[in-house]
C-alpha positions as YAML, in Angstrom:
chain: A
units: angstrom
residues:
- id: 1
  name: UNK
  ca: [182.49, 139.59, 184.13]
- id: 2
  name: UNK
  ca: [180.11, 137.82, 181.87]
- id: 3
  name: UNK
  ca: [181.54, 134.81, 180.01]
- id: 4
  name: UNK
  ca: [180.64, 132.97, 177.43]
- id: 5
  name: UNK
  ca: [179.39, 128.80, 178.28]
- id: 6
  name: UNK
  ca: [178.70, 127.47, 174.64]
- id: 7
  name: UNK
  ca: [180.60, 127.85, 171.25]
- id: 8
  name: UNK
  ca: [179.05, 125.80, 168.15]
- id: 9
  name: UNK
  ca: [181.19, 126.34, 164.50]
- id: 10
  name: UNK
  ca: [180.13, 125.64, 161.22]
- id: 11
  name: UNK
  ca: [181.36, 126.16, 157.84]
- id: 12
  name: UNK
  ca: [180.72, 127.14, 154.48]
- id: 13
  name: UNK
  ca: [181.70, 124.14, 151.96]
- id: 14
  name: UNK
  ca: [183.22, 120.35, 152.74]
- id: 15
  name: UNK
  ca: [185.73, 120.49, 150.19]
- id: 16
  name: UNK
  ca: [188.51, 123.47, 149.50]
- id: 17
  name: UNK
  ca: [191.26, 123.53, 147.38]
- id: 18
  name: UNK
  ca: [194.16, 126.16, 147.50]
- id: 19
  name: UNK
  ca: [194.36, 126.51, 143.27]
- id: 20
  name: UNK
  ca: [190.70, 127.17, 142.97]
- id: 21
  name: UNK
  ca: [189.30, 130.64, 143.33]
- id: 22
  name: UNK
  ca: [185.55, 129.72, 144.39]
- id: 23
  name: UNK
  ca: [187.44, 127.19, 146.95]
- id: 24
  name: UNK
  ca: [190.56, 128.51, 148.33]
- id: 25
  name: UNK
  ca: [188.69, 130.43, 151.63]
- id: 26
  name: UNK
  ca: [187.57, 128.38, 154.22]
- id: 27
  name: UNK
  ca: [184.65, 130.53, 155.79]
- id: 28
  name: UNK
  ca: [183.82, 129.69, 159.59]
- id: 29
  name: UNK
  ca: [180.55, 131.00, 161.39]
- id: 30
  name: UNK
  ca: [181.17, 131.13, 165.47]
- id: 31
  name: UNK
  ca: [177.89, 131.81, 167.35]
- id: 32
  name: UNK
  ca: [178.47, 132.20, 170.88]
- id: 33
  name: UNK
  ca: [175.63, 132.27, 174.04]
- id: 34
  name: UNK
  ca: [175.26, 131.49, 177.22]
- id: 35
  name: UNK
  ca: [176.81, 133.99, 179.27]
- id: 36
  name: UNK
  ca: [176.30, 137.73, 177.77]
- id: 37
  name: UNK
  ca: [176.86, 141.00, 178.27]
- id: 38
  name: UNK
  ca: [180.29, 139.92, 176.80]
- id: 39
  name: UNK
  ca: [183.34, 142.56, 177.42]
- id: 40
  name: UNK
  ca: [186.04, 141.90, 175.04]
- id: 41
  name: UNK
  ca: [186.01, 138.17, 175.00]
- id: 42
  name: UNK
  ca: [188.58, 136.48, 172.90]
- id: 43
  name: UNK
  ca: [186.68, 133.35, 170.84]
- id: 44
  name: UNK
  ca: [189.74, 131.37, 169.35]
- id: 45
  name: UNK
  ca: [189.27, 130.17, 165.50]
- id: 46
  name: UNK
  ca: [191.83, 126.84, 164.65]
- id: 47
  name: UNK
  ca: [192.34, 125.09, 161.40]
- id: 48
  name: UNK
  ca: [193.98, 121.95, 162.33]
- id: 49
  name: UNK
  ca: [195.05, 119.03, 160.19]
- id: 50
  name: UNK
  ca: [193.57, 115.94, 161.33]
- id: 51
  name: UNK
  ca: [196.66, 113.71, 163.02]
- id: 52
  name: UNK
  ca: [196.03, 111.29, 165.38]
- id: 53
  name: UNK
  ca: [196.97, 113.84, 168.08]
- id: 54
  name: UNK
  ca: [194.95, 116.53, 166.45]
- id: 55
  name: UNK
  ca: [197.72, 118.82, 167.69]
- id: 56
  name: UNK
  ca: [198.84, 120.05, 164.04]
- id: 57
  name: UNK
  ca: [197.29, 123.65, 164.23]
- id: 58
  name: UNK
  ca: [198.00, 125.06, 160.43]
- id: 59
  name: UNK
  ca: [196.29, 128.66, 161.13]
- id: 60
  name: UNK
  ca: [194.67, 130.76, 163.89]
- id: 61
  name: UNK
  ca: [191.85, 133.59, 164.49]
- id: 62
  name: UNK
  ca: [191.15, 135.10, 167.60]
- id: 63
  name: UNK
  ca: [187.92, 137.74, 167.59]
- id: 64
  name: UNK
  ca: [187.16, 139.47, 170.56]
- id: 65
  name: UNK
  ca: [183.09, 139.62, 171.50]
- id: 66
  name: UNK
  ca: [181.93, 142.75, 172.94]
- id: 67
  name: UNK
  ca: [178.06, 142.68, 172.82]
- id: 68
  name: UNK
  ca: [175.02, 142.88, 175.50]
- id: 69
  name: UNK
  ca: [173.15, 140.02, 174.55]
- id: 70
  name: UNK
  ca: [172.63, 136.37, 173.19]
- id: 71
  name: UNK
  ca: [173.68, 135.00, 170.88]
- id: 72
  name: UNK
  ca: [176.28, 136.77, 169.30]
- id: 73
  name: UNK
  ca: [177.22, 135.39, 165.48]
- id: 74
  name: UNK
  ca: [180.41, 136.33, 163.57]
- id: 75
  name: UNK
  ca: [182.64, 134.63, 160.88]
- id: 76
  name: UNK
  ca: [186.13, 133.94, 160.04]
- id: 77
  name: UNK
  ca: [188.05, 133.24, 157.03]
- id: 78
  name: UNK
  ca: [191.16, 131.29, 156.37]
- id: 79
  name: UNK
  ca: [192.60, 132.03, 153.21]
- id: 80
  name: UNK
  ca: [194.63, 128.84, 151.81]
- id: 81
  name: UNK
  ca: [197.03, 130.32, 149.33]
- id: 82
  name: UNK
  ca: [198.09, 132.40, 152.04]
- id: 83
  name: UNK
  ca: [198.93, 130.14, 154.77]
- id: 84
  name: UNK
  ca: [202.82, 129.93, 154.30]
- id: 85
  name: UNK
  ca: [205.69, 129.35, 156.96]
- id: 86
  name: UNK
  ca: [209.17, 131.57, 157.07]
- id: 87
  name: UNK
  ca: [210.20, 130.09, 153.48]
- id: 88
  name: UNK
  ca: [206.87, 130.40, 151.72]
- id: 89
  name: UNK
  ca: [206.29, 126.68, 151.77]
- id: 90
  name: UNK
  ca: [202.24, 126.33, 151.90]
- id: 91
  name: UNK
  ca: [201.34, 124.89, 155.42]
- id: 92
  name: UNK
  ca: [197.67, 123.68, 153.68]
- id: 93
  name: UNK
  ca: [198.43, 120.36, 151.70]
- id: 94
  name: UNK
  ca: [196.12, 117.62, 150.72]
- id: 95
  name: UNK
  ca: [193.67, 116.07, 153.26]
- id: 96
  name: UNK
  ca: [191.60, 116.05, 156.23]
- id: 97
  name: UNK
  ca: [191.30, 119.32, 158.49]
- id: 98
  name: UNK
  ca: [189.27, 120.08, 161.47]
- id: 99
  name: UNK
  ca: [187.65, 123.58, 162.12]
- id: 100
  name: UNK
  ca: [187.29, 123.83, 166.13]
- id: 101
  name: UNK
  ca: [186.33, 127.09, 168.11]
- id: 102
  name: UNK
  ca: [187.05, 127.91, 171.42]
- id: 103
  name: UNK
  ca: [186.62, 130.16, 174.70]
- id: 104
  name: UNK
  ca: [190.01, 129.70, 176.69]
- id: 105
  name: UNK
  ca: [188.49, 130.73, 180.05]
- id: 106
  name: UNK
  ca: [185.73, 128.53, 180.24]
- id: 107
  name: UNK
  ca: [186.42, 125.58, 177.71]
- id: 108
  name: UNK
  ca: [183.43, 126.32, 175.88]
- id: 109
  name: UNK
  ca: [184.15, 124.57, 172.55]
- id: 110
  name: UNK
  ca: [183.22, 122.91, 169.84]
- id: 111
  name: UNK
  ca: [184.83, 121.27, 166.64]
- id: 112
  name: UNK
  ca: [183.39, 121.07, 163.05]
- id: 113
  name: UNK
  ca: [183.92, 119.19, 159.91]
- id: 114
  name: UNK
  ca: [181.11, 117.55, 157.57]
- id: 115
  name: UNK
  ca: [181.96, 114.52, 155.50]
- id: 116
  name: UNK
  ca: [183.88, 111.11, 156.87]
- id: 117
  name: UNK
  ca: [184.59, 111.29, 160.49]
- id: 118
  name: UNK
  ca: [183.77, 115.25, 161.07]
- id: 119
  name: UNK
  ca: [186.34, 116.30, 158.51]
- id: 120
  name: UNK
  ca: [186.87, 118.84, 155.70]
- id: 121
  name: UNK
  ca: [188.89, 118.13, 152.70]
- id: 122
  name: UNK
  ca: [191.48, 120.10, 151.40]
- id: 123
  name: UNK
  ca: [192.19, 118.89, 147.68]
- id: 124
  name: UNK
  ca: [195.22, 119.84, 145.46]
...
């Protein structure tokens, strides 16, 4: 079983805001390599708000790879109005997220952000 040895992320905009239609998706682009053919491989998606611990994850997208070659390219999306707990209480508030993309398996992974300190801002 082929797996996969490098993950790099990258997204669409540096600033996203919940109330604005052109900004309330944050978009991410996965490309993995390094190991194909690839047989179902789950690739792990996190939007995480950035805590000292960087343990806050708000959302999560898992995509499983199935393809014969290198590399292999797909994208994500992360829609901010709809990221709500039990009570409908938005989990996306103002501030700093990281995007970070990961294989499980091998801990291929890599984290994403542009602006101050690797970050992406989510704005009210």
């Amino acid at each position: 079983m082929a797996l996969p040895t490098s993950v790099s992320v990258g997204v669409d905009k540096t600033e996203y805001s919940r109330y604005e239609y052109s900004n309330d998706t944050i978009t991410a682009t996965v490309t993995v390599l390094g190991g194909a053919p690839y047989s179902a491989e789950p690739i792990t998606v996190e939007l995480i708000k950035a805590r000292v611990s960087r343990d806050a994850v708000v959302a999560t997208s898992t995509t499983s790879i199935t393809a014969s070659t290198d590399p292999q390219t797909f994208t994500t999306s992360f829609e901010l109005k709809n990221l709500v707990d039990q009570d409908l209480i938005s989990l996306v508030r103002r501030g700093r997220y990281f995007v970070k993309a990961y294989h499980a398996a091998t801990g291929a992974s890599a984290g994403v952000g542009a602006g101050a300190n690797g970050t992406i801002t989510i704005s009210t």
